[in-house]
C-alpha positions as CSV (number, residue, x, y, z in Angstrom):
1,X,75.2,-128.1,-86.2
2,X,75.1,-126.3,-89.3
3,X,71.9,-124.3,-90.7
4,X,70.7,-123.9,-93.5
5,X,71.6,-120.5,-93.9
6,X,75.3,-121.4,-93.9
7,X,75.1,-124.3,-96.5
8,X,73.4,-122.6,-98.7
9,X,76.1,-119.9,-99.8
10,X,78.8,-122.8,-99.0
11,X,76.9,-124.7,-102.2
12,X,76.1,-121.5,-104.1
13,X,80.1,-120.7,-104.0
14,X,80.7,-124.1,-104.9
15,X,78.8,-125.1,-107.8
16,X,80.3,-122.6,-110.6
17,X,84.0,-123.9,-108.7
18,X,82.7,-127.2,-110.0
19,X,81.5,-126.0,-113.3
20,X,84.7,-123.9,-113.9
21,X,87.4,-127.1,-113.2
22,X,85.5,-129.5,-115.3
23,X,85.8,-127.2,-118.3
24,X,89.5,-126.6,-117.8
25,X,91.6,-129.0,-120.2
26,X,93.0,-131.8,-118.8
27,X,96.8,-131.2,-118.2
28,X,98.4,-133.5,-120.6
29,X,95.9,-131.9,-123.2
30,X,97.6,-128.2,-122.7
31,X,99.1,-126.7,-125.6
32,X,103.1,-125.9,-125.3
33,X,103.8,-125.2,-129.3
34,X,102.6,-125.0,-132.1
35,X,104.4,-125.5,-135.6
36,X,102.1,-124.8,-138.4
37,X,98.6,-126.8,-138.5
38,X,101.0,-129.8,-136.0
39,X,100.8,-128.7,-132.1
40,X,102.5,-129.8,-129.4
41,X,101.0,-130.7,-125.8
42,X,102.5,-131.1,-122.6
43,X,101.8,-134.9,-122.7
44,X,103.6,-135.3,-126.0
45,X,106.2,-133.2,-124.5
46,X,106.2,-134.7,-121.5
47,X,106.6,-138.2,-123.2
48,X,109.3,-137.3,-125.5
49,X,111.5,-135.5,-123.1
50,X,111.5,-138.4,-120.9
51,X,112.4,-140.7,-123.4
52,X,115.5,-139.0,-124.7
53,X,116.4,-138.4,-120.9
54,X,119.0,-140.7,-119.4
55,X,116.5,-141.3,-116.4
56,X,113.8,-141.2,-115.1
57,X,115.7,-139.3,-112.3
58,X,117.4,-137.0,-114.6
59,X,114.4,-135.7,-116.0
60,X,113.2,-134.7,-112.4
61,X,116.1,-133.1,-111.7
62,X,116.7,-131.1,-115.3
63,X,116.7,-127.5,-115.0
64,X,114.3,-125.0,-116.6
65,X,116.7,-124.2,-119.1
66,X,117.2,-127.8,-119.9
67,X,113.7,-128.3,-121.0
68,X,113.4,-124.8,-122.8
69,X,116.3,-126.4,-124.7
70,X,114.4,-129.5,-125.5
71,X,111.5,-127.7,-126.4
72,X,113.4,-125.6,-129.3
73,X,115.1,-128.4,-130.5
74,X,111.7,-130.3,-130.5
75,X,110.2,-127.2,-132.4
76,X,113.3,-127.4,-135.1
77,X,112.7,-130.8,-135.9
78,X,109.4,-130.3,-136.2
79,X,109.9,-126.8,-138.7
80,X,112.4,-130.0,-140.6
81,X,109.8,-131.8,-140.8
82,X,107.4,-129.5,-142.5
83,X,109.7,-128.3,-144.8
84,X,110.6,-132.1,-146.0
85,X,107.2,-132.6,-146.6
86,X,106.6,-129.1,-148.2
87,X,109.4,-130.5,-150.8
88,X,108.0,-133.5,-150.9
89,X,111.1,-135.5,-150.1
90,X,109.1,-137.9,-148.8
91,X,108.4,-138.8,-152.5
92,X,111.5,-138.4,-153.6
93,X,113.2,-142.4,-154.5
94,X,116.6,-141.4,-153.8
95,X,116.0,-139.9,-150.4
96,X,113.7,-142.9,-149.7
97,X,116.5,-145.2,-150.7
98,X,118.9,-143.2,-148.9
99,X,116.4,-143.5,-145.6
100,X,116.1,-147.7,-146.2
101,X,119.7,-148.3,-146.2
């Protein structure tokens, strides 16, 4: 049977474990990039990698270097992005024409 001598430290050592894991962010909350004021988390990545995978399967199976690709090419697009909107092409009636076609 145990005393209370040997709960006691067993809870002491506990409670800040507790405290500690509850203020880490969730996972799909962590922060992989950043492009100007726009960030990227690991669930957004997470989402858009699997989407433009072939699989499910193929997604598991992708190497590091595989998703480190992914990752810059999602960062580039997103740098394309800013810099559209910087020139304000989204404005612009003749690239909004060209975009409706």
């Amino acid at each position: 049977m145990l005393s209370s001598k040997s709960i006691i430290p067993a809870v002491l050592f506990a409670l800040p474990l507790v405290g500690i894991l509850s203020c880490a962010p969730a996972r799909q909350d962590v922060l992989v990039a950043s492009v100007g004021e726009d960030e990227i988390t690991l669930g957004e990545y997470e989402n858009l990698f699997m989407k433009t995978s072939a699989s499910r399967e193929a997604a598991d199976q992708s190497s590091m270097e595989e998703r480190e690709k992914f990752l810059d090419l999602l960062t580039n697009f997103r740098l394309k992005l800013l810099d559209a909107y910087a020139s304000r092409l989204d404005k612009d009636t003749e690239m909004i024409g060209e975009i409706n076609m």
